[in-house]
C-alpha positions in Angstrom: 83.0 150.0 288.1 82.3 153.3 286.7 79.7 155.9 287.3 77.8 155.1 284.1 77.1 151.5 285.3 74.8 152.9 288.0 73.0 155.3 286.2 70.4 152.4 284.6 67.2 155.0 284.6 66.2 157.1 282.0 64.6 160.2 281.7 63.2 163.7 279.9 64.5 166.8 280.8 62.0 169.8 279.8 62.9 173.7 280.1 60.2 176.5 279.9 59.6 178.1 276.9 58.7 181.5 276.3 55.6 182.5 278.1 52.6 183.0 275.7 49.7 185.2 276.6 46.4 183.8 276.5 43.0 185.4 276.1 43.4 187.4 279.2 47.1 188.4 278.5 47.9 186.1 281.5 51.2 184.3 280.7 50.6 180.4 280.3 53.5 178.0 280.8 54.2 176.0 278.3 57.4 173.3 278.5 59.0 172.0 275.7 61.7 168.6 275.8 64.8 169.9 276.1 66.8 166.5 276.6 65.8 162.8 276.0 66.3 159.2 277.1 68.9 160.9 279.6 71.3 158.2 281.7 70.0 158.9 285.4 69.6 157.6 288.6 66.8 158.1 290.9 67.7 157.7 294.5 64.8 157.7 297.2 66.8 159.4 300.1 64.0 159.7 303.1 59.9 159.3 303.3 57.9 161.3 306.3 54.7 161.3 307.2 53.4 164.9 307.7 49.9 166.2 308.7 48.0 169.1 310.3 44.9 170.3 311.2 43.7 171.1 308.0 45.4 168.1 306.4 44.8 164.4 306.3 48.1 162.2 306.6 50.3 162.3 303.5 53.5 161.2 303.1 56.8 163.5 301.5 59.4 162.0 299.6 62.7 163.3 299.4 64.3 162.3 296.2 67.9 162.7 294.6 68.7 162.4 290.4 71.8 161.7 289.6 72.5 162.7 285.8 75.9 162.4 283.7 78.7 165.2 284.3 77.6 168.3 281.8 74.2 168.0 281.8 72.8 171.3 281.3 69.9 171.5 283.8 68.8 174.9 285.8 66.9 174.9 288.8 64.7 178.0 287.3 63.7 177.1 284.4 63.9 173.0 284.0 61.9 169.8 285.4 62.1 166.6 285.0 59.3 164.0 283.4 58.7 160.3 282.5 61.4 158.6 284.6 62.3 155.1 283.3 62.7 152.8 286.5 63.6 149.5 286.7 61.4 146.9 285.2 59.9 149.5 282.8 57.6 151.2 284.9 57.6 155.0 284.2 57.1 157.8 286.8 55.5 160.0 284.6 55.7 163.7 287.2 56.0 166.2 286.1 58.9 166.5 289.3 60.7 170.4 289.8 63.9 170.9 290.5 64.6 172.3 293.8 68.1 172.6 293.4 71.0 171.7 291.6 73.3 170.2 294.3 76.7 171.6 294.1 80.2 169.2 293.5 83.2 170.2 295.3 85.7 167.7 294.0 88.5 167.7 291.5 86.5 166.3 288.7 83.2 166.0 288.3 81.7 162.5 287.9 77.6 163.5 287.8 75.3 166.5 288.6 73.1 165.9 291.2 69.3 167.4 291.3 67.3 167.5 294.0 63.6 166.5 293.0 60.2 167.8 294.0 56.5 166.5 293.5 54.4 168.5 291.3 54.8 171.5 288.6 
């Protein structure tokens, strides 16, 4: 079975645009779709439950996309919305890209991203 087979998500890849300056000349991000109905797969790799003094309990997921070989995603400047899961329910982020994980291999079969919870 091939790699493709397992990659039955879909999602939206974004990139920053230019920054434009608003009515106090502070830049405001803007994000524009960069690549659609991409082939992915989300993988849930570990939930905690964190808290401190200041804090209530809230719980951290730790999540892994897996996107096609090529993919041209960037840590900087990309993120990731309206994830396709299975049964049609949509995770709509937006989720940042903590890192682009690297592939030390012969060929490469996917890119893997490392996902984060909010802008």
């Amino acid at each position: 079975m091939s790699l493709a087979a397992h990659l039955v998500h879909r999602c939206t890849i974004q990139r920053l645009r230019n920054p434009v300056p608003d009515g106090y000349q502070a830049d405001q991000v803007q994000w524009a779709d960069w690549l659609t109905d991409v082939p992915c797969r989300l993988v849930t790799k570990a939930q905690r439950v964190a808290s401190d003094d200041r804090t209530q309990l809230a719980v951290l997921t730790s999540s892994k996309l897996l996107l096609p070989a090529g993919t041209d995603v960037a840590a900087e400047d990309c993120q990731v919305v309206n994830i396709v899961i299975e049964g049609g329910q949509v995770l709509a982020g937006p989720f940042g890209i903590a890192a682009v994980l690297p592939r030390r291999a012969r060929t490469v079969h996917h890119v893997t991203v490392e996902l984060e919870s909010g802008p």
